[in-house]
MOPAC internal coordinates of N, CA, C and O (Angstrom, degrees):
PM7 1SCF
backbone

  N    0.0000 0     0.00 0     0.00 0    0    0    0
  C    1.4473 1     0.00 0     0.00 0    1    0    0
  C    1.5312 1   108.63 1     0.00 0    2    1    0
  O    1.2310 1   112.97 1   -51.81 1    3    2    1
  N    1.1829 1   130.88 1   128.19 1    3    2    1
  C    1.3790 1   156.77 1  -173.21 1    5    3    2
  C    1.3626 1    96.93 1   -87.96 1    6    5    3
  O    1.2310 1   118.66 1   -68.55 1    7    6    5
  N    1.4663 1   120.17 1   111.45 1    7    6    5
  C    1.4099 1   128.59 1   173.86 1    9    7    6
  C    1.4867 1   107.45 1  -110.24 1   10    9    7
  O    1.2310 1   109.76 1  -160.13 1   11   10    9
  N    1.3582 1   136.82 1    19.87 1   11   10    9
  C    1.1389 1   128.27 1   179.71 1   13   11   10
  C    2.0277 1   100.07 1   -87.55 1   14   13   11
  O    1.2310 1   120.11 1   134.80 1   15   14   13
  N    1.3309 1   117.39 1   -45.20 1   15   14   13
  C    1.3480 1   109.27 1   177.25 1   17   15   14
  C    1.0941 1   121.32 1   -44.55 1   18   17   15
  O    1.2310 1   119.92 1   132.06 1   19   18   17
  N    1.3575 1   117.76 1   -47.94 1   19   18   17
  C    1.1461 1   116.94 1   166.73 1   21   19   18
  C    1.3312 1   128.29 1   -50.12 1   22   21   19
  O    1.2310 1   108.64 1   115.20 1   23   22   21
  N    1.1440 1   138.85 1   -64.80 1   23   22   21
  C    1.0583 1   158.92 1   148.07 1   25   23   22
  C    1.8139 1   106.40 1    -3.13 1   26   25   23
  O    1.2310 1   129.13 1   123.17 1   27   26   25
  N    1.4650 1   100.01 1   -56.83 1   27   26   25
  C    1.5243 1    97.22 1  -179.61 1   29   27   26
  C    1.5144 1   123.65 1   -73.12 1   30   29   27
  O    1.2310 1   136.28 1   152.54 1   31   30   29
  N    1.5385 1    86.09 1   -27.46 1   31   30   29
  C    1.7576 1    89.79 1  -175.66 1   33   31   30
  C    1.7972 1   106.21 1   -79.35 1   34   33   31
  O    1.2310 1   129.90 1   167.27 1   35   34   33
  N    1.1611 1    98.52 1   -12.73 1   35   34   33
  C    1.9907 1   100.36 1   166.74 1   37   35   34
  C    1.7145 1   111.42 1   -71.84 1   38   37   35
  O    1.2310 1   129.88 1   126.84 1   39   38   37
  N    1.1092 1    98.56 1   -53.16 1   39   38   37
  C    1.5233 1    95.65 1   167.60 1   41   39   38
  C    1.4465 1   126.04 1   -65.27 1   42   41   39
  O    1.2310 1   117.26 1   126.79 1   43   42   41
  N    1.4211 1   122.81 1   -53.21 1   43   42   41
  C    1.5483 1    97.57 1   164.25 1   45   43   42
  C    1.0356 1   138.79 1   -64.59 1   46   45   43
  O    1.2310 1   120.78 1  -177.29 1   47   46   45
  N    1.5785 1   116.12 1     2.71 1   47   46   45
  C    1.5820 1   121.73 1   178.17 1   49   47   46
  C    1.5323 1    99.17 1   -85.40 1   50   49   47
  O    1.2310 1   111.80 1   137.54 1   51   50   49
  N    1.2635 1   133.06 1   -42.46 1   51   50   49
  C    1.7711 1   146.89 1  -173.92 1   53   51   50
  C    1.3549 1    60.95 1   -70.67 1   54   53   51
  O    1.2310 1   109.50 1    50.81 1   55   54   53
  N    0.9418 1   137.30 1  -129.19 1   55   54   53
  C    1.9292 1   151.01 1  -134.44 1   57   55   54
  C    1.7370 1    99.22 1     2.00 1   58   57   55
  O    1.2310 1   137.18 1   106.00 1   59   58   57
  N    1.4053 1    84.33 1   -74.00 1   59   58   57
  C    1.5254 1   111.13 1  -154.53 1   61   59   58
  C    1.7303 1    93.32 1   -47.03 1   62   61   59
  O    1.2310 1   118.52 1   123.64 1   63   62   61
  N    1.2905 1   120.42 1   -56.36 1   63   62   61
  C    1.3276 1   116.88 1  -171.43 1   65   63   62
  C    1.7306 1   117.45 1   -55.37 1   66   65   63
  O    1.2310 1   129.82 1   122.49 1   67   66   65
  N    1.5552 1    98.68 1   -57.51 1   67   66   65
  C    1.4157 1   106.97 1   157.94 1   69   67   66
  C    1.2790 1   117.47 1   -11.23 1   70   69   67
  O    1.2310 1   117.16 1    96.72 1   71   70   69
  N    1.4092 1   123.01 1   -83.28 1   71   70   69
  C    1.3387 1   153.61 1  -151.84 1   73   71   70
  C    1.6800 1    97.20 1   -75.39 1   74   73   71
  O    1.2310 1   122.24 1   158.12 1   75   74   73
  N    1.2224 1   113.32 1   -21.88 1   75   74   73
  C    1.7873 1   113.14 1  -173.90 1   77   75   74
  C    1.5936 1   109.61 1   -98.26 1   78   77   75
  O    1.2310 1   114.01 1  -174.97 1   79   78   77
  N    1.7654 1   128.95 1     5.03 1   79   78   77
  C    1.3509 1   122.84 1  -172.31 1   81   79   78
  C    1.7537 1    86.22 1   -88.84 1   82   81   79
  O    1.2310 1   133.28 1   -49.28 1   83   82   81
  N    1.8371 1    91.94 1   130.72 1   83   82   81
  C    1.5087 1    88.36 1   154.16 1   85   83   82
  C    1.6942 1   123.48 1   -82.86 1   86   85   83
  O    1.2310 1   126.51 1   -18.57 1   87   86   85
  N    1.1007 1   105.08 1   161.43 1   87   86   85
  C    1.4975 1   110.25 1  -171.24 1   89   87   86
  C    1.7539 1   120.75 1  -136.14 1   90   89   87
  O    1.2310 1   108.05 1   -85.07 1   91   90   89
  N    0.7343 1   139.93 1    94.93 1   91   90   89
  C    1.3928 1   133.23 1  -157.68 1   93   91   90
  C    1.4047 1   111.86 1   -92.41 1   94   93   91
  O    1.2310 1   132.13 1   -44.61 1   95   94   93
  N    0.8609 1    94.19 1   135.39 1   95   94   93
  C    2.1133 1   100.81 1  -155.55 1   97   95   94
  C    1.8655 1    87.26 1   -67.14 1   98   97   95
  O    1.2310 1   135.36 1    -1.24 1   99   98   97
  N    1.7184 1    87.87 1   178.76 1   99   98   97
  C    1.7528 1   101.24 1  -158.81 1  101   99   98
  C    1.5192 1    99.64 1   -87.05 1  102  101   99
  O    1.2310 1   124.60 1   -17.38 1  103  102  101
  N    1.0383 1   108.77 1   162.62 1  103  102  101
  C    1.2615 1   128.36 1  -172.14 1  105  103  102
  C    1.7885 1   117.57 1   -91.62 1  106  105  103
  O    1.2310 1   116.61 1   -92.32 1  107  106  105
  N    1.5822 1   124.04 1    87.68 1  107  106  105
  C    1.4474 1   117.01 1  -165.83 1  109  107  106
  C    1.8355 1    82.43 1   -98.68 1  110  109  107
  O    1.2310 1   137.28 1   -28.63 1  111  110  109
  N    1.6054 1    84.12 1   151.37 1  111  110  109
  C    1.4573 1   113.97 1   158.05 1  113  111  110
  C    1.4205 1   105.06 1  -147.60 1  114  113  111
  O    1.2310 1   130.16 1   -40.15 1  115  114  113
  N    1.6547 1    98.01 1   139.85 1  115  114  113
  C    1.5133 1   119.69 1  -171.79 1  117  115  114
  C    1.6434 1   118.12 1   -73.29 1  118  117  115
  O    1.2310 1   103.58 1   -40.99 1  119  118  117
  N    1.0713 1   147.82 1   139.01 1  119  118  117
  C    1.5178 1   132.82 1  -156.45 1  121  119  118
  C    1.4336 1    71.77 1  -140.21 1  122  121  119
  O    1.2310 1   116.59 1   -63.49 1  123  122  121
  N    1.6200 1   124.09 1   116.51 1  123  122  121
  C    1.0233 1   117.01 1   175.18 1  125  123  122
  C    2.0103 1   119.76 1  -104.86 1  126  125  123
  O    1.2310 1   126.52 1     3.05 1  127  126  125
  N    0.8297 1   105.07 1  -176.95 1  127  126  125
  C    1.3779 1   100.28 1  -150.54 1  129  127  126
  C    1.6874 1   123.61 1  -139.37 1  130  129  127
  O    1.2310 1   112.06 1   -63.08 1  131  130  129
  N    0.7409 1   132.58 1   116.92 1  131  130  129
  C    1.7510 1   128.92 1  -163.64 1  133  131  130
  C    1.6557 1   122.63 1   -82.09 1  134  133  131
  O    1.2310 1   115.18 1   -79.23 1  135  134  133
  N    1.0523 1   126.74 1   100.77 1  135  134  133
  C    1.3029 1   122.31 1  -159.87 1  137  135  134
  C    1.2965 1   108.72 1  -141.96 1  138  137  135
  O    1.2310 1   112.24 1   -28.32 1  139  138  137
  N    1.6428 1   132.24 1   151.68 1  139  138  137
  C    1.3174 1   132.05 1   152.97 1  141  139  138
  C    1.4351 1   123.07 1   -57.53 1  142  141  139
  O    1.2310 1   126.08 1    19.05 1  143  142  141
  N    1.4940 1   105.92 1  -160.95 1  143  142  141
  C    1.6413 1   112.11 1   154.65 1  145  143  142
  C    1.6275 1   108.40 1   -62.68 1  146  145  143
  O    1.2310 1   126.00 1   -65.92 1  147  146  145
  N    1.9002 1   106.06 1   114.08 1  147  146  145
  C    1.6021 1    91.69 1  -165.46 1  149  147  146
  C    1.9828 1    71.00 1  -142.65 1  150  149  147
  O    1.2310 1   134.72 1     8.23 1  151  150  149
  N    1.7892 1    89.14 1  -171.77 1  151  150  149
  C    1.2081 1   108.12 1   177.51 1  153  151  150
  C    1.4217 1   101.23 1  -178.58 1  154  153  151
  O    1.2310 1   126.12 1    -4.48 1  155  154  153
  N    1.9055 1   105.85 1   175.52 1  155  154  153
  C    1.1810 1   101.39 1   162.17 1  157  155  154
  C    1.5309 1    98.10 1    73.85 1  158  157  155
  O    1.2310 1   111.24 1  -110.36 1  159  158  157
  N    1.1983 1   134.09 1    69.64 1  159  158  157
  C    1.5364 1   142.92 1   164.03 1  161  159  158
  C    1.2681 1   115.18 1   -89.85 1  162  161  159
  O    1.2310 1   122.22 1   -49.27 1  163  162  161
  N    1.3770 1   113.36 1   130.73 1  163  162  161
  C    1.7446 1   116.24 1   175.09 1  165  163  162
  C    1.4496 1    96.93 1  -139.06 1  166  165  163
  O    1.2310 1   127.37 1   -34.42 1  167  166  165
  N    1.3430 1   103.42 1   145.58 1  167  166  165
  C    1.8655 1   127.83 1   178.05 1  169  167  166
  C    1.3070 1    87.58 1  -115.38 1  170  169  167
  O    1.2310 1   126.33 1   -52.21 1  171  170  169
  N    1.5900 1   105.43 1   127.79 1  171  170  169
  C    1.7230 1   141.98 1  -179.36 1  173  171  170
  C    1.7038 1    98.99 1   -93.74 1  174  173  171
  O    1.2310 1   102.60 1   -19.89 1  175  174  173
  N    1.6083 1   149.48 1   160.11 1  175  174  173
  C    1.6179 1   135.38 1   100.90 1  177  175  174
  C    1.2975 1    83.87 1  -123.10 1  178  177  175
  O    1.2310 1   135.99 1   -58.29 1  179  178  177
  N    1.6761 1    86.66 1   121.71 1  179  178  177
  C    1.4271 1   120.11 1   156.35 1  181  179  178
  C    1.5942 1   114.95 1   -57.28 1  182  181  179
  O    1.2310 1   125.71 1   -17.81 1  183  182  181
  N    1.4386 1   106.64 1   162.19 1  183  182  181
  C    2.0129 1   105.05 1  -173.33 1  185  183  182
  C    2.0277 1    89.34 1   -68.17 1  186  185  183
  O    1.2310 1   118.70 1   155.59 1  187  186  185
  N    1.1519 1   120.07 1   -24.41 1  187  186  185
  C    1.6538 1   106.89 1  -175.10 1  189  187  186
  C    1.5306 1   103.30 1   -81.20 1  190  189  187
  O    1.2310 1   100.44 1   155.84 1  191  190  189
  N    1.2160 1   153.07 1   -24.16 1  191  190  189
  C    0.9350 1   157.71 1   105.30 1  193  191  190
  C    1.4839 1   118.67 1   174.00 1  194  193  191
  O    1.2310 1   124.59 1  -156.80 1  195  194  193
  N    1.3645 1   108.79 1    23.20 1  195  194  193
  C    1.8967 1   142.11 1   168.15 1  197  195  194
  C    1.4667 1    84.45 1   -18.26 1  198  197  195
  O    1.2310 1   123.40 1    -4.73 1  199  198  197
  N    1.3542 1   111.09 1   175.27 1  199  198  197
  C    1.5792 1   137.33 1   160.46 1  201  199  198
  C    1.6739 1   104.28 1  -147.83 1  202  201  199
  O    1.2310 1   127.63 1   -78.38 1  203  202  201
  N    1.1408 1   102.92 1   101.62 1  203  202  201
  C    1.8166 1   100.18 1   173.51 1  205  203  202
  C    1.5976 1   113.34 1  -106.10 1  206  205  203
  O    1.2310 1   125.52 1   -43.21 1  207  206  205
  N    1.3087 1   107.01 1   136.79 1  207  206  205
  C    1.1700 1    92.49 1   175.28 1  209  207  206
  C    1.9049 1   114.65 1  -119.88 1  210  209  207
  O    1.2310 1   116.45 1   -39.78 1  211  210  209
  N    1.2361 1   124.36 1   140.22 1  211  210  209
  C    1.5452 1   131.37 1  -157.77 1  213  211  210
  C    1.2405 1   117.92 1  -110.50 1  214  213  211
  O    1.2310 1    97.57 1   -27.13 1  215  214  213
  N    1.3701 1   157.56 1   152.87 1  215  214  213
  C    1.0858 1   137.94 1   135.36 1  217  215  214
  C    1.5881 1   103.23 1  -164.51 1  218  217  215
  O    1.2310 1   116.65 1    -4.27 1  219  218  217
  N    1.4157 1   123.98 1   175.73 1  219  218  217
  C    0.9685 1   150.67 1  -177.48 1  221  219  218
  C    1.0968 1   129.06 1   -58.59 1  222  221  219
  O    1.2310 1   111.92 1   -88.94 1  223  222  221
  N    1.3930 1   132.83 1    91.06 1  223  222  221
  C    2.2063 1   116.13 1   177.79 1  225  223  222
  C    1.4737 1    96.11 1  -102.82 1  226  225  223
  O    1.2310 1   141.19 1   -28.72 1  227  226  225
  N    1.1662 1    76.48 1   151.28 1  227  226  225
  C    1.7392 1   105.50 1  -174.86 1  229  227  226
  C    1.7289 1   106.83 1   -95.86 1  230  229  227
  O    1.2310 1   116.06 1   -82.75 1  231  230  229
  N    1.1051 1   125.09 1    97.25 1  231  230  229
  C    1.1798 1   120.58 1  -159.00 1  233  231  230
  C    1.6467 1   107.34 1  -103.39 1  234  233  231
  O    1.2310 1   113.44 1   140.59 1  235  234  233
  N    1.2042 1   130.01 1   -39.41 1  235  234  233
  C    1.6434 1   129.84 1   159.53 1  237  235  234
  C    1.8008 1   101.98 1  -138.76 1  238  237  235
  O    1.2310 1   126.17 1     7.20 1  239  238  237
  N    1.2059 1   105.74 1  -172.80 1  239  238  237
  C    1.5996 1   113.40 1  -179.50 1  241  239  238
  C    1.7898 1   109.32 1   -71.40 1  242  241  239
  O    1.2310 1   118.41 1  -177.54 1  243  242  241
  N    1.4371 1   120.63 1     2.46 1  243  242  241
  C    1.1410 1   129.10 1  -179.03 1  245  243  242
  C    1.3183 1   121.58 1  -100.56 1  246  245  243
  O    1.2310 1   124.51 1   120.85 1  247  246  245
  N    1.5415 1   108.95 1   -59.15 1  247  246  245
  C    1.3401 1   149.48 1  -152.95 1  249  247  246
  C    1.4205 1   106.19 1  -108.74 1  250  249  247
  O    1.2310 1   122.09 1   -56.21 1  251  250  249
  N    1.4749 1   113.60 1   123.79 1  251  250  249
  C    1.3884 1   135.03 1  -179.13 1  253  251  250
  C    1.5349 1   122.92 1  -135.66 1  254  253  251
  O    1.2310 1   113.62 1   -65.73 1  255  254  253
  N    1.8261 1   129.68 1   114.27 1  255  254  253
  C    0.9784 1   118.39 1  -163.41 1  257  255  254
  C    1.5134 1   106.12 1  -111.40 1  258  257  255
  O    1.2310 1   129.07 1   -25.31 1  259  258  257
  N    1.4170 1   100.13 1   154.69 1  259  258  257
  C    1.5332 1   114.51 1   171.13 1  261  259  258
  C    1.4580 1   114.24 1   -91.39 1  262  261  259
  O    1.2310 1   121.64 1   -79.83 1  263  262  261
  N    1.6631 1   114.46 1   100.17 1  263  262  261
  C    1.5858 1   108.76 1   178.40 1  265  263  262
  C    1.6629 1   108.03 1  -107.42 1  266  265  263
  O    1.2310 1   123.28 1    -6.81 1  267  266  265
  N    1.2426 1   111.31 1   173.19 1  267  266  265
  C    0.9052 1   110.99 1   162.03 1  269  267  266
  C    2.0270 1   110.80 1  -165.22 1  270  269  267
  O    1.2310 1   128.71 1   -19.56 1  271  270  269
  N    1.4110 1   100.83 1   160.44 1  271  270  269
  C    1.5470 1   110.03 1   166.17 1  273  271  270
  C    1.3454 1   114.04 1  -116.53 1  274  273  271
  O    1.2310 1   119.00 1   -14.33 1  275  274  273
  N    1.3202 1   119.51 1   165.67 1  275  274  273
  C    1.1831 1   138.77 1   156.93 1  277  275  274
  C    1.7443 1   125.38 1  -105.72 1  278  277  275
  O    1.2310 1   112.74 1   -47.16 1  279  278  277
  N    1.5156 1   131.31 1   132.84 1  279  278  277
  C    1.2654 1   138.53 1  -144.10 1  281  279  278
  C    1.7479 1    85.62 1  -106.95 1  282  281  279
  O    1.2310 1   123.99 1   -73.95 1  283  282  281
  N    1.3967 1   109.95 1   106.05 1  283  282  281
  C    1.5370 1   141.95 1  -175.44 1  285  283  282
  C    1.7485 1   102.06 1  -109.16 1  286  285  283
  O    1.2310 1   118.88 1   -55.98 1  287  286  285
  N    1.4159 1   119.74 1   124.02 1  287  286  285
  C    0.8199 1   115.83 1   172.28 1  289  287  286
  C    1.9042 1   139.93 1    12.43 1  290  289  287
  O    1.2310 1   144.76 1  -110.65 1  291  290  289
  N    1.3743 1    69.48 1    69.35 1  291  290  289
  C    2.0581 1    78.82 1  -152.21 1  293  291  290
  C    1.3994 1   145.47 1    89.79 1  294  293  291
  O    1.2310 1   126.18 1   160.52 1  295  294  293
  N    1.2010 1   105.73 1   -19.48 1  295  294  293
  C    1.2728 1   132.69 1  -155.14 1  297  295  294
  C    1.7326 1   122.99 1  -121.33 1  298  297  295
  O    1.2310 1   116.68 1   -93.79 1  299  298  297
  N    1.0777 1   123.92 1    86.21 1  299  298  297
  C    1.9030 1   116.26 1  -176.85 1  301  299  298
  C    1.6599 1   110.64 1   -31.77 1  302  301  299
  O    1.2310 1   118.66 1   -47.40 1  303  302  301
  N    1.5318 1   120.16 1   132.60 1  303  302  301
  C    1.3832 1   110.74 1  -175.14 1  305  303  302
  C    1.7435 1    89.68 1   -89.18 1  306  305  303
  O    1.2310 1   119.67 1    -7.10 1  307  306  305
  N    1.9006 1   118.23 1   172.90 1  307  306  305
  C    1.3626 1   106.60 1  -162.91 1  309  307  306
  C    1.5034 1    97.73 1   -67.97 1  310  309  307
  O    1.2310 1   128.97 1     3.03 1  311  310  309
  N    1.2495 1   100.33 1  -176.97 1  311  310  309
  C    1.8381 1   111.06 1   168.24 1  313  311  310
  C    1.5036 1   101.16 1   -79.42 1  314  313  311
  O    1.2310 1   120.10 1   180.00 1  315  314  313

Protein backbone atom coordinates (compact mmCIF):
# COMPACT_ATOMS: atom_id res chain seq x y z
CA UNK A 1 0.00 0.00 0.00
CA UNK A 2 1.36 3.39 -1.22
CA UNK A 3 1.02 5.95 1.56
CA UNK A 4 2.42 8.85 -0.23
CA UNK A 5 -1.24 9.83 -1.78
CA UNK A 6 -2.36 10.00 1.10
CA UNK A 7 -0.03 11.91 2.59
CA UNK A 8 -0.48 14.61 -0.11
CA UNK A 9 -4.04 14.83 0.01
CA UNK A 10 -3.48 15.65 4.00
CA UNK A 11 -1.47 18.40 3.08
CA UNK A 12 -3.54 20.02 0.57
CA UNK A 13 -6.47 19.77 2.74
CA UNK A 14 -4.25 21.77 5.87
CA UNK A 15 -3.15 24.09 2.80
CA UNK A 16 -6.37 24.70 1.42
CA UNK A 17 -7.89 25.59 4.83
CA UNK A 18 -4.87 27.56 5.83
CA UNK A 19 -5.03 29.67 2.81
CA UNK A 20 -9.07 30.17 3.29
CA UNK A 21 -8.92 32.10 7.05
CA UNK A 22 -9.89 35.60 6.49
CA UNK A 23 -7.67 37.95 8.22
CA UNK A 24 -8.07 41.61 8.42
CA UNK A 25 -4.90 43.45 8.29
CA UNK A 26 -3.65 45.42 11.60
CA UNK A 27 -4.90 48.33 12.69
CA UNK A 28 -2.13 51.54 12.49
CA UNK A 29 -2.83 54.78 14.13
CA UNK A 30 -0.54 57.73 13.68
CA UNK A 31 0.75 59.21 17.16
CA UNK A 32 1.88 62.35 15.90
CA UNK A 33 4.72 64.15 17.09
CA UNK A 34 6.32 67.74 17.43
CA UNK A 35 9.61 68.29 15.98
CA UNK A 36 11.93 70.78 14.11
CA UNK A 37 14.06 70.31 11.02
CA UNK A 38 14.91 66.65 12.25
CA UNK A 39 15.72 63.28 10.73
CA UNK A 40 16.99 60.00 11.22
CA UNK A 41 14.01 58.28 13.32
CA UNK A 42 14.56 55.23 15.51
CA UNK A 43 11.81 53.13 17.59
CA UNK A 44 13.42 51.90 21.07
CA UNK A 45 11.35 48.71 23.47
CA UNK A 46 13.10 48.90 26.37
CA UNK A 47 13.57 45.24 28.43
CA UNK A 48 10.44 47.00 30.71
CA UNK A 49 8.64 47.34 27.67
CA UNK A 50 9.02 51.49 27.10
CA UNK A 51 8.73 52.59 23.39
CA UNK A 52 11.19 55.53 22.83
CA UNK A 53 11.35 57.18 20.03
CA UNK A 54 14.93 59.18 18.83
CA UNK A 55 16.09 61.09 16.13
CA UNK A 56 18.13 63.83 14.93
CA UNK A 57 17.41 67.94 14.87
CA UNK A 58 19.26 69.85 12.81
CA UNK A 59 19.90 72.81 14.78
CA UNK A 60 22.45 75.16 12.51
CA UNK A 61 24.80 74.02 9.54
CA UNK A 62 27.19 72.84 12.40
CA UNK A 63 25.23 71.58 15.20
CA UNK A 64 23.11 68.44 15.40
CA UNK A 65 20.92 67.24 18.32
CA UNK A 66 20.06 63.95 19.77
CA UNK A 67 16.27 64.10 20.94
CA UNK A 68 14.19 61.87 21.94
CA UNK A 69 10.47 60.93 23.48
CA UNK A 70 9.00 58.43 25.35
CA UNK A 71 5.38 56.71 24.24
CA UNK A 72 3.02 57.78 27.44
CA UNK A 73 -0.26 56.66 27.33
CA UNK A 74 -0.69 57.11 23.67
CA UNK A 75 0.83 60.04 23.42
CA UNK A 76 4.90 61.10 22.70
CA UNK A 77 6.06 62.85 26.05
CA UNK A 78 7.84 66.44 24.82
CA UNK A 79 11.52 66.13 23.71
Amino acid sequence: MNIRPLITLVFAFLLFFACNKEVSPPALTEIPVTTEASGEPNLHIADGGEVFLTWVEYLNDTTDALVWARLNEGSWTSP
